[in-house]
C-alpha positions as CSV (number, residue, x, y, z in Angstrom):
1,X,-6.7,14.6,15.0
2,X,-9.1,12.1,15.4
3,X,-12.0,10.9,13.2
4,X,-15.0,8.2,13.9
5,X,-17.6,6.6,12.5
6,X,-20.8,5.1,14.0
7,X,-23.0,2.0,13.2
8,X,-26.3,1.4,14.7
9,X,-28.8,-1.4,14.6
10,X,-26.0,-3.9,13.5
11,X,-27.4,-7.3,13.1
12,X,-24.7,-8.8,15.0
13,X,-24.4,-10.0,18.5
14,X,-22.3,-7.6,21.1
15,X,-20.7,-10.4,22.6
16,X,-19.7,-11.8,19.1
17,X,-18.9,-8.3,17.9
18,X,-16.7,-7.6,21.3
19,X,-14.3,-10.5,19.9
20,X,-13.3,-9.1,17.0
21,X,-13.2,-5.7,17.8
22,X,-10.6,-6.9,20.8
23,X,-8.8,-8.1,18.2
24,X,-7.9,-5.2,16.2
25,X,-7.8,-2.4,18.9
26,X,-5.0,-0.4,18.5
27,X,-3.5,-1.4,15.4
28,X,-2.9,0.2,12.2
29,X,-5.6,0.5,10.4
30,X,-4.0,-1.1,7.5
31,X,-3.1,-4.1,9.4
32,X,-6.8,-4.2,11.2
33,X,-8.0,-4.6,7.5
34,X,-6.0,-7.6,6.8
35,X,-7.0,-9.2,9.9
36,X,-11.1,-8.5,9.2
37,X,-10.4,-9.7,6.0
38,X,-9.1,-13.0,6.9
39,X,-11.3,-13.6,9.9
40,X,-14.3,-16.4,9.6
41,X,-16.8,-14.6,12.0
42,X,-20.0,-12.8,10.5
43,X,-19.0,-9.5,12.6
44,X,-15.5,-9.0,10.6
45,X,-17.6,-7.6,7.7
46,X,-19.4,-5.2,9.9
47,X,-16.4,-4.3,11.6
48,X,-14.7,-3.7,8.4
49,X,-17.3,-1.9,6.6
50,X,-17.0,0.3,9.5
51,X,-13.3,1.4,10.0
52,X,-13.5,2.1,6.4
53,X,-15.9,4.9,7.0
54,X,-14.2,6.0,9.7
55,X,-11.0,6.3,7.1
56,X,-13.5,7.9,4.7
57,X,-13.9,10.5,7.2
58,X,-10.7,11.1,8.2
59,X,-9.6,12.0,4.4
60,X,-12.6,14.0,3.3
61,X,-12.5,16.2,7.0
62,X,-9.3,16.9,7.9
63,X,-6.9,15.9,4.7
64,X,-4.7,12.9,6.9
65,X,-2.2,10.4,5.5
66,X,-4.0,7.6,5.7
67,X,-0.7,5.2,6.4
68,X,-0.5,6.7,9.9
69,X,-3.9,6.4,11.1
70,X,-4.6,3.8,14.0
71,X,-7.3,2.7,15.3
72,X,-7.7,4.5,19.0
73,X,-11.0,2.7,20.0
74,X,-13.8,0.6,19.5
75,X,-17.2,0.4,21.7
76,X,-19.5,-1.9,20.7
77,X,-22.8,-1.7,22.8
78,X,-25.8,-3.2,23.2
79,X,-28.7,-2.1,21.0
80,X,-32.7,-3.0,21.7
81,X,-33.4,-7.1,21.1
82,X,-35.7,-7.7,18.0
83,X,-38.2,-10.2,19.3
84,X,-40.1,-12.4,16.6
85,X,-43.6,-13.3,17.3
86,X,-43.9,-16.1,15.3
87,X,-41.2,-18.0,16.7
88,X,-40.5,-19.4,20.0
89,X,-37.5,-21.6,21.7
90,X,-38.9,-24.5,23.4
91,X,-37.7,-24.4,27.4
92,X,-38.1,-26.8,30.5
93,X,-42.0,-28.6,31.5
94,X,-43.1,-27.3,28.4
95,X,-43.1,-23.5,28.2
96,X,-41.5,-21.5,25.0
97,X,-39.2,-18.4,25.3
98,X,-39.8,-15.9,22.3
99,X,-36.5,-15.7,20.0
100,X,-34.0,-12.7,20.7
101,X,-32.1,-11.1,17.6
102,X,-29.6,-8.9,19.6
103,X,-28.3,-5.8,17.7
104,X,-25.2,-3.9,18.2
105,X,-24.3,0.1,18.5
106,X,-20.8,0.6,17.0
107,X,-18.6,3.1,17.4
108,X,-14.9,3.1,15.9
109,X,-12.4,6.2,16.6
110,X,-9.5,6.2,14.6
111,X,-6.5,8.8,15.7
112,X,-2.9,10.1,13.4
113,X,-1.0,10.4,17.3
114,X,1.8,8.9,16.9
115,X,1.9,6.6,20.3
């Protein structure tokens, strides 16, 4: 059985996201909450606030213990760059660059298989 939960538009970097998430792949989910509670980086909040809805899921749809879920995969992606007009990022011989907010698409698949 498998169960997932999606976050879109996540004000976090993918790159920054990608760390964390490589951190609890394939864990208990359980132990993957102890370690985004813990964690110092902005994107363990995100992450966490995710694979909690992903557990949400898993109970209201299908009626799982919760103790043996794991987490199967996470894909964090690229989502479009919120540019802010207003403010620019001073470069070489005197030309600006327009500041980049990167968003994230998260995806988290959690799974009861017992591998």
């Amino acid at each position: 059985m498998q169960s997932q939960a999606i976050s879109r538009y996540a004000r976090v970097t993918p790159r920054k996201a990608r760390q964390v998430a490589d951190m609890i792949r394939r864990k208990r989910v359980e132990e993957a909450l102890d370690i985004l509670t813990f964690l110092k980086k902005h994107a363990a909040s995100d992450l966490a606030k995710i694979v909690k809805s992903a557990v949400a899921n898993a109970n209201q749809n299908k009626r799982v213990d919760i103790d043996k879920l794991r987490i199967q995969s996470i894909q964090v992606d690229p989502g479009p760059m919120l540019q802010n007009a207003k403010r620019f990022i001073p470069r070489a011989m005197g030309r600006a660059s327009a500041i980049h907010h990167r968003t994230s698409h998260i995806k988290v698949v959690l799974t009861d298989d017992a591998k």
